[in-house]
C-alpha positions as CSV (number, residue, x, y, z in Angstrom):
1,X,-71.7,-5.6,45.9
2,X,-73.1,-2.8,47.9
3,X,-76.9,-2.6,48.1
4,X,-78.1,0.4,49.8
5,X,-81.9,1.7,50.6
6,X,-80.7,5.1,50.4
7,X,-80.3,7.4,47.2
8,X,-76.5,8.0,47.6
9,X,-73.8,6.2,48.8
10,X,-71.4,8.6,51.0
11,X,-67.7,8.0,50.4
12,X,-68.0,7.5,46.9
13,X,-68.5,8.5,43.6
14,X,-70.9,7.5,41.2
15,X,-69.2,7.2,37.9
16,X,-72.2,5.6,35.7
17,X,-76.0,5.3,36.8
18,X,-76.8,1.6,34.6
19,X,-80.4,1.8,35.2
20,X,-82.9,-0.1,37.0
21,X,-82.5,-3.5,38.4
22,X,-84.8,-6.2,39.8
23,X,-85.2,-9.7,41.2
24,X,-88.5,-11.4,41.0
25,X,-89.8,-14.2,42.7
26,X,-93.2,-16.0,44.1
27,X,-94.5,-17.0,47.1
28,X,-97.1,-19.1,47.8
29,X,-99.8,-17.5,51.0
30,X,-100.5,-21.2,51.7
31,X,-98.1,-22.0,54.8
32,X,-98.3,-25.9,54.5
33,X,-97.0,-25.3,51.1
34,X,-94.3,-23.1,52.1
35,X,-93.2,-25.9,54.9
36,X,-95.1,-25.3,57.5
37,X,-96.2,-28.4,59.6
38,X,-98.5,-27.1,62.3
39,X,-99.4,-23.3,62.5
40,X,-98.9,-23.4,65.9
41,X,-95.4,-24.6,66.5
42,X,-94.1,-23.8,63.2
43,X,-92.7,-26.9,63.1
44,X,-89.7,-26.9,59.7
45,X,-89.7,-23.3,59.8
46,X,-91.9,-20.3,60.4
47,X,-93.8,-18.5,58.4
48,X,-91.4,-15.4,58.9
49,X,-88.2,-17.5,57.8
50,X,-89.8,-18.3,54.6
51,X,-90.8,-14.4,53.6
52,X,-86.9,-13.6,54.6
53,X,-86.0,-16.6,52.3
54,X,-88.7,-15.1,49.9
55,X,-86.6,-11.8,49.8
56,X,-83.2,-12.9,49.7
57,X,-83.9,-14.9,46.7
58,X,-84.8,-11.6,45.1
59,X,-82.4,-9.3,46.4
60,X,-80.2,-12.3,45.1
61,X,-81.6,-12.4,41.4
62,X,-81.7,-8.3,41.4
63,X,-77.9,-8.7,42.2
64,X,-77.1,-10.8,39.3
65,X,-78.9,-8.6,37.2
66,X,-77.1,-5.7,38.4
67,X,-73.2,-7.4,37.9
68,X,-74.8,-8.6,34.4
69,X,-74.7,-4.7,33.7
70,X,-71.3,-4.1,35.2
71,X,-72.7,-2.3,38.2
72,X,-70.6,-2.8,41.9
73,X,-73.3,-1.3,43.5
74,X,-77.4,-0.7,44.5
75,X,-78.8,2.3,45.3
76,X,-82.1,2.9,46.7
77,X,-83.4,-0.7,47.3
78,X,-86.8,-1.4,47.3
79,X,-89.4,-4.1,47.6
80,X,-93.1,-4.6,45.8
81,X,-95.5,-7.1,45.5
82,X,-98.2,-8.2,44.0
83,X,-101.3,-10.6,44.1
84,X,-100.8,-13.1,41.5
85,X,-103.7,-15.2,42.3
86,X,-105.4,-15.9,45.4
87,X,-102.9,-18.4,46.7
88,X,-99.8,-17.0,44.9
89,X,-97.8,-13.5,45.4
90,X,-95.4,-12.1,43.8
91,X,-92.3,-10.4,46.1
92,X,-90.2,-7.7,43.9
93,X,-86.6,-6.4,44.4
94,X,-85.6,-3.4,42.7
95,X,-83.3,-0.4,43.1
96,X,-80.5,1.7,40.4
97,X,-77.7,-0.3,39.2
98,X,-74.5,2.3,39.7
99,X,-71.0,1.8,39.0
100,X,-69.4,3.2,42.5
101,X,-65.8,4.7,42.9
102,X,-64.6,4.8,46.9
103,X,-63.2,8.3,47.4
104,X,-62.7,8.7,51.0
105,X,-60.2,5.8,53.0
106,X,-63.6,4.5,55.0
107,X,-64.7,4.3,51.8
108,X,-61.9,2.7,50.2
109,X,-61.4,0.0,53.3
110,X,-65.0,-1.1,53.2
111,X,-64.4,-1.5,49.5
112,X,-61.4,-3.8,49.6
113,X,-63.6,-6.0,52.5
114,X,-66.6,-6.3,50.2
115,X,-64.0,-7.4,47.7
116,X,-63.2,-10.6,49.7
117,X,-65.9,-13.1,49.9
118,X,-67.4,-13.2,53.4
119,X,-66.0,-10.2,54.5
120,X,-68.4,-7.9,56.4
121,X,-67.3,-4.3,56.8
122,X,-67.1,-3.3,60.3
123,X,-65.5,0.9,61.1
124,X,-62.2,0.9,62.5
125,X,-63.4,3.7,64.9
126,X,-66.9,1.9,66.3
């Protein structure tokens, strides 16, 4: 699945707009909580691991959501948060669901990659 921060996705055409998507999950502002062992080694991860973990398990859950819907693709990708409680935030992905057609052949090759699980796109002319 394609999940873009822009607004349009060049190369293709956007056959259905499904709506918005999102992926919601917590996070803990306590860093012994969140695994850190000493604040100044980091020990069992730092601090800045654990908000990229934080993210990916939204951008993960708001991609779900989105192939629920029948969507191939994310436009316009955002993130939010919000305090929950003093000790607790809450870390929001969200963005518009879109059904995608590739139009032009860059278009159409990075589409076939995507297709194939751990397949990163990479131009032909880079």
């Amino acid at each position: 699945m394609l999940v873009v921060t822009t607004d349009c996705l060049p190369g293709y055409d956007i056959r259905v707009v499904l709506g918005e998507v999102l992926g919601v999950t917590a996070s803990t502002r306590n860093p012994y909580v969140s695994g850190l062992r000493s604040p100044s080694t980091g020990a069992k991860g730092d601090m800045a691991q654990v908000l990229v973990q934080t993210r990916a398990r939204a951008i993960k859950q708001m991609m779900q959501a989105a192939k629920r819907r029948g969507a191939n693709a994310i436009l316009g990708m955002r993130f939010d948060n919000r305090d929950i409680t003093s000790m607790w935030v809450e870390i929001v992905a969200y963005g518009t669901a879109v059904v995608a057609e590739p139009v032009t052949p860059e278009a159409k090759a990075q589409f076939e990659q995507i297709a194939v699980e751990g397949k990163v796109y990479e131009p032909q002319n880079a």
